[in-house]
C-alpha positions in Angstrom: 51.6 27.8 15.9 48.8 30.5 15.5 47.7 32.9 18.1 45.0 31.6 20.3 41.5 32.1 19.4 39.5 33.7 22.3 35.5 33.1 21.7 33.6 35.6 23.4 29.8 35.0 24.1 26.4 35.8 26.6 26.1 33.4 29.3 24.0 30.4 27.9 24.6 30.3 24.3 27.3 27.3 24.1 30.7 29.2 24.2 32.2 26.6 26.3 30.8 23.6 23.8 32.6 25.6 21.3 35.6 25.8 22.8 35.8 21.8 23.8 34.4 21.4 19.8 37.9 23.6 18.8 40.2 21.7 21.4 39.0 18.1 20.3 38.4 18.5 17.0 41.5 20.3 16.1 44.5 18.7 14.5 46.6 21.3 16.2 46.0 19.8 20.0 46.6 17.0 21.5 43.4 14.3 21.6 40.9 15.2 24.5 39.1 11.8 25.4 36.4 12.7 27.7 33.1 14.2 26.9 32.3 18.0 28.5 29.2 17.9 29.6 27.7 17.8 33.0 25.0 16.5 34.9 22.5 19.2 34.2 23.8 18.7 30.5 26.1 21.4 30.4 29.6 21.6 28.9 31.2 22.9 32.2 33.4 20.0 32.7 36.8 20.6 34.0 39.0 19.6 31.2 42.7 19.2 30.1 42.2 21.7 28.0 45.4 23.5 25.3 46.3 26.4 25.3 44.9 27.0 21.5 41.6 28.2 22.8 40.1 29.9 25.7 36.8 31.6 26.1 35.3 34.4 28.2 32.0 36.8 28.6 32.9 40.4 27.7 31.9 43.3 29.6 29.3 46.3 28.7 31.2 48.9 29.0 34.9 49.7 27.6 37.3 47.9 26.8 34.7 45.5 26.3 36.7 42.6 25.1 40.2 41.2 26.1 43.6 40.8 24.2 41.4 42.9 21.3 44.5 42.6 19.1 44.4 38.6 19.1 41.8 36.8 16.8 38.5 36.3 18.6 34.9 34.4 17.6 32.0 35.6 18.9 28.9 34.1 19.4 25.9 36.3 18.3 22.2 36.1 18.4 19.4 37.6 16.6 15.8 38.5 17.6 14.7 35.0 16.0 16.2 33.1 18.6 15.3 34.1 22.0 12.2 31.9 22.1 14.4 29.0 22.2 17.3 30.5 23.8 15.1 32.1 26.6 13.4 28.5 27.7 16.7 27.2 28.7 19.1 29.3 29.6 17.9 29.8 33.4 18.5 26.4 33.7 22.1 26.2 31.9 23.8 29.5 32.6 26.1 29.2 35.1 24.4 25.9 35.6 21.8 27.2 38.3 19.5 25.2 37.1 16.3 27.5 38.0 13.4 25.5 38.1 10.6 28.2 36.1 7.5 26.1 36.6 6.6 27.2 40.1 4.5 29.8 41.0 7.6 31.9 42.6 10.7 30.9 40.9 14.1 31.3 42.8 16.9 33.6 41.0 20.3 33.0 43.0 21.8 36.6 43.7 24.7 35.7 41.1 22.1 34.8 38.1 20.4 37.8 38.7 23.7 39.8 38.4 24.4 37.9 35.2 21.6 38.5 33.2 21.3 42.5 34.5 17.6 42.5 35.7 18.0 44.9 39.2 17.8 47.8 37.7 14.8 46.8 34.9 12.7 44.9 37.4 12.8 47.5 39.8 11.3 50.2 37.4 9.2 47.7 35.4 7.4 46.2 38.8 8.8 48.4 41.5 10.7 44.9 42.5 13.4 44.3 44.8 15.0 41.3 43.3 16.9 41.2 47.5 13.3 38.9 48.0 14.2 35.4 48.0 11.8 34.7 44.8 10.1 36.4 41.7 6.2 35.6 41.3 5.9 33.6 38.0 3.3 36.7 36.1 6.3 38.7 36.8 8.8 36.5 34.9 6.5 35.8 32.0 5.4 39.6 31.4 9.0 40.4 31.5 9.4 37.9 28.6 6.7 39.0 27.3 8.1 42.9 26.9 11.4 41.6 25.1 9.4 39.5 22.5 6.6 42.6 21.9 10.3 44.6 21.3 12.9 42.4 21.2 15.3 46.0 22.0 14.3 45.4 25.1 16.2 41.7 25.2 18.8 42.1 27.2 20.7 39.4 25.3 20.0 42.1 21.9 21.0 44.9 24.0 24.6 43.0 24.6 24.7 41.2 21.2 24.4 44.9 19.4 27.4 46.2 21.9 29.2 43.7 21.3 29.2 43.4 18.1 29.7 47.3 17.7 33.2 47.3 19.5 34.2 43.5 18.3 37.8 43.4 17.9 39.0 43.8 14.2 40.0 39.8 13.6 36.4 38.4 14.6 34.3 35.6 13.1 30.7 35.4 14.3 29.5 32.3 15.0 25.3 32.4 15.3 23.6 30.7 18.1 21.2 29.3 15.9 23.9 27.4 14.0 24.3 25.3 17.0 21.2 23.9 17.4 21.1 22.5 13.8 24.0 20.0 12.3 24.0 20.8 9.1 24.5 24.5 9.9 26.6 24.0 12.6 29.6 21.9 11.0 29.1 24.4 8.0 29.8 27.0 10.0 32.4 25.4 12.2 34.4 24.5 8.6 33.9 28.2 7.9 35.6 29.3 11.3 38.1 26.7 10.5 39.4 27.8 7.4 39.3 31.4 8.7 42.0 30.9 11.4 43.3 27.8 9.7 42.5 25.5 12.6 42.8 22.1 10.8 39.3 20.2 12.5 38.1 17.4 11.4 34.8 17.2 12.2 33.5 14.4 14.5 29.3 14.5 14.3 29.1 12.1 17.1 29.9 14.4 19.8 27.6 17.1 18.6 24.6 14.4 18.0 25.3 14.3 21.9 24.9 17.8 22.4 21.9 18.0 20.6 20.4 15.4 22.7 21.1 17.4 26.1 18.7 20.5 24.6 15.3 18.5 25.2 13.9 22.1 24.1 14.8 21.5 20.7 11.8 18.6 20.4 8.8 21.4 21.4 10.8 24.3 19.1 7.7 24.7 16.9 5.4 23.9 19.4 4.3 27.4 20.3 3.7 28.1 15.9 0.9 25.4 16.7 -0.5 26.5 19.1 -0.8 29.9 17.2 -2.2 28.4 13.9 -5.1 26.6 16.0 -6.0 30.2 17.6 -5.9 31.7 13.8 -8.4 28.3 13.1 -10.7 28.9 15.8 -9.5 24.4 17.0 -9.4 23.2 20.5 -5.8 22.4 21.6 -5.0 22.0 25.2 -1.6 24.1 25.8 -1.2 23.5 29.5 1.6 22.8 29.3 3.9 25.3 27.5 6.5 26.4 29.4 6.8 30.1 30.9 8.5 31.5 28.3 5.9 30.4 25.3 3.3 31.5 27.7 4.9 34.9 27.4 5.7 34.6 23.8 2.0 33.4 23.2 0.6 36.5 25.4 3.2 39.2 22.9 1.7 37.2 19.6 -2.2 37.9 20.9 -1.3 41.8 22.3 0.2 42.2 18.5 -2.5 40.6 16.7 -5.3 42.1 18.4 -5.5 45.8 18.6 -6.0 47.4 22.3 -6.5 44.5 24.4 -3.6 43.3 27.1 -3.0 39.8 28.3 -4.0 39.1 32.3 -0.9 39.7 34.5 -1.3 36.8 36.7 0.5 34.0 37.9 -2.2 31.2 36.4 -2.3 31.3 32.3 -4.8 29.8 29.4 -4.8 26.3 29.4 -6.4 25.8 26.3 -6.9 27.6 22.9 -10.7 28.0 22.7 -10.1 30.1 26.1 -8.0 32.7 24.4 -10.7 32.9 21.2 -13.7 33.4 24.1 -11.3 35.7 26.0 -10.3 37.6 22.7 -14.4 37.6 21.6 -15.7 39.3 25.0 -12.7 41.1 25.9 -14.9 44.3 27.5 -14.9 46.9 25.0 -14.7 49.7 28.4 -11.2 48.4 28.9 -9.5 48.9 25.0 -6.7 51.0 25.1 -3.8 51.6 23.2 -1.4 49.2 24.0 1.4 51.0 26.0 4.0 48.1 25.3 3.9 47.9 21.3 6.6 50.4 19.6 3.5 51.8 17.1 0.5 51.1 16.1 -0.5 50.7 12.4 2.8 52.3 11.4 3.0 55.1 13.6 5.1 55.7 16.1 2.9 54.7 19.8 3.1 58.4 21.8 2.1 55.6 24.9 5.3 53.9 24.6 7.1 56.8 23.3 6.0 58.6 27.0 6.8 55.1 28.8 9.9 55.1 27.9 10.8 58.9 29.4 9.6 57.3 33.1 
C-alpha cells in the first residue's frame, strides 16, 4: 500500500472535491456511493472516507506543512485566477455562505480569521472588522487593490509561501484545472501516475461539480464588458457582481492614467457612464495613482512611500 497522499490547499479552492475525486475514483479504496456535496454546493459532506487520503490547510509560518516527509499535492493558484476564484469563495469557504450583494455584507468572526483581513483592513480603512458588517465600497476597493497588484492577494501571498517551503514529494495541482474537464482529468491522470494511484476516471461526477459553480457561466463576462468601454457601445452591467465591479474599477485605474474610481457603495450601471465619467473626469483632481506599482515603467515613488505607512 503507498503512503497517504496529504493535499494541502487555501480555503475555497476544491481540496476537499479532490480528495472525494482520489477516494472514489481510486482502485486502491473501497467504492464510495454517495455524492459530497452539500446544500450550498460544497463538497463538505461527511463521508466514509479511507485512509488513502486526507487533506488540510497549512499554516504561514513554520513548519508550514504536516508529515513534510510523506507525499503531498498542493493546490496552487496564479494571478489569472482570482477573478473567478474571488466571486465565490465567500460563499463556499467554510461554507458561510456570505451573501456580497448588500450594501453591508456580514463576515462571521471565523471567515474573517480565515482569509487574514484584521490586520490589512485596519491600516487600509482604519476598520475594525469587531463591527457586525463591512460597507460593500470597502469590500470592492479591497478587491480592487489585489487585482491593480495581485502581491497584494492574500491567496498569492500564501500560494508563494507555500509553494516556497512545499515538502520535497509534491505535485501541484492548479485551481484553474478544476474548473475545466479536459484539463482537469489531464491533470488528475498526471497526479495519478505520479503516486501510482490507479483512478479510473468517472466524468460524471465532475460534470456535477461543474454544475454547482454557476460562476463559471458569466466567467468572460466582465472581458465584455471591457471590449464595449474600448468600443465606446451601450451595455447595461448592473448586474456584475462585487468582485467584477472591483476588477472593472482596477482595469479603468490601469488604462487611464491619473484618474481613481469613486469609493462608494453604489457602482456604474452601464458602460456609456464610465466613457462620460472617463471624458469629464476634472482635470484639477489627476494625480498619480498611488495604488499602481509604476507608471509607464518606472517604479511609482507614491506607492513606493504607501507602502512604508
Amino acid at each position: 500500500m503507498i503512503d497517504t497522499i496529504h493535499i494541502a490547499f487555501q480555503g475555497g479552492t476544491h481540496g476537499n472535491y479532490l480528495r472525494y475525486v482520489i477516494d472514489k475514483m481510486s482502485q486502491l479504496t473501497p467504492n464510495i456511493d454517495k455524492t459530497p456535496f452539500t446544500e450550498n454546493n460544497t463538497s463538505h459532506m461527511p463521508l466514509q472516507y479511507s485512509d488513502l487520503v486526507t487533506r488540510y490547510h497549512p499554516t504561514t509560518s513554520p513548519p508550514f506543512f504536516k508529515n513534510k516527509d510523506a507525499p503531498h499535492v498542493l493546490i496552487t493558484i496564479e494571478p489569472e485566477d482570482l477573478l473567478l476564484l474571488e466571486r465565490f469563495a465567500p460563499a463556499r469557504t467554510g461554507d458561510f455562505n456570505v451573501d456580497m450583494s448588500q450594501e453591508n455584507i456580514k463576515f462571521s468572526e471565523d471567515l474573517i480569521k480565515s482569509y487574514n483581513w484584521t490586520k490589512k483592513l485596519k491600516n487600509y480603512y482604519n476598520f475594525d472588522v469587531k463591527m457586525n458588517s463591512i460597507p460593500k465600497f470597502i469590500i470592492r476597493d479591497f478587491y480592487k487593490l489585489s487585482f491593480l497588484d495581485p502581491s497584494k492577494s492574500g491567496y498569492i501571498e500564501i500560494d508563494k509561501i507555500l509553494r516556497q517551503h512545499k515538502p520535497v514529494n509534491t505535485f501541484e495541482f492548479p485551481v484553474s484545472h478544476f474548473w475545466n474537464t479536459g484539463k482537469f482529468f489531464s491533470t488528475l491522470e498526471n497526479l495519478s501516475d505520479h503516486y501510482n494511484l490507479k483512478i479510473k476516471q468517472d466524468k460524471v461526477i465532475h460534470k456535477e461539480f461543474i454544475a454547482r459553480l454557476p460562476w463559471l457561466e458569466t466567467k468572460h463576462r466582465i472581458n465584455n464588458v471591457i471590449e464595449a468601454i474600448k468600443q465606446k457601445k451601450e451595455m447595461d452591467i448592473s448586474n456584475l457582481d462585487i468582485v467584477e465591479q472591483a476588477y472593472l474599477s482596477a482595469w479603468i485605474e490601469k488604462h487611464n492614467d491619473f484618474v481613481v474610481v469613486p469609493n462608494c457603495n453604489s457602482f456604474f450601471k452601464t458602460t456609456s457612464e464610465i466613457t462620460n465619467w472617463l471624458k469629464y473626469y476634472p482635470q484639477h483632481y489627476k494625480a498619480m495613482n498611488p495604488n499602481l506599482p509604476t507608471f509607464n515603467n518606472i517604479a511609482n515613488p507614491f506607492y513606493l512611500w504607501k507602502k512604508t505607512k
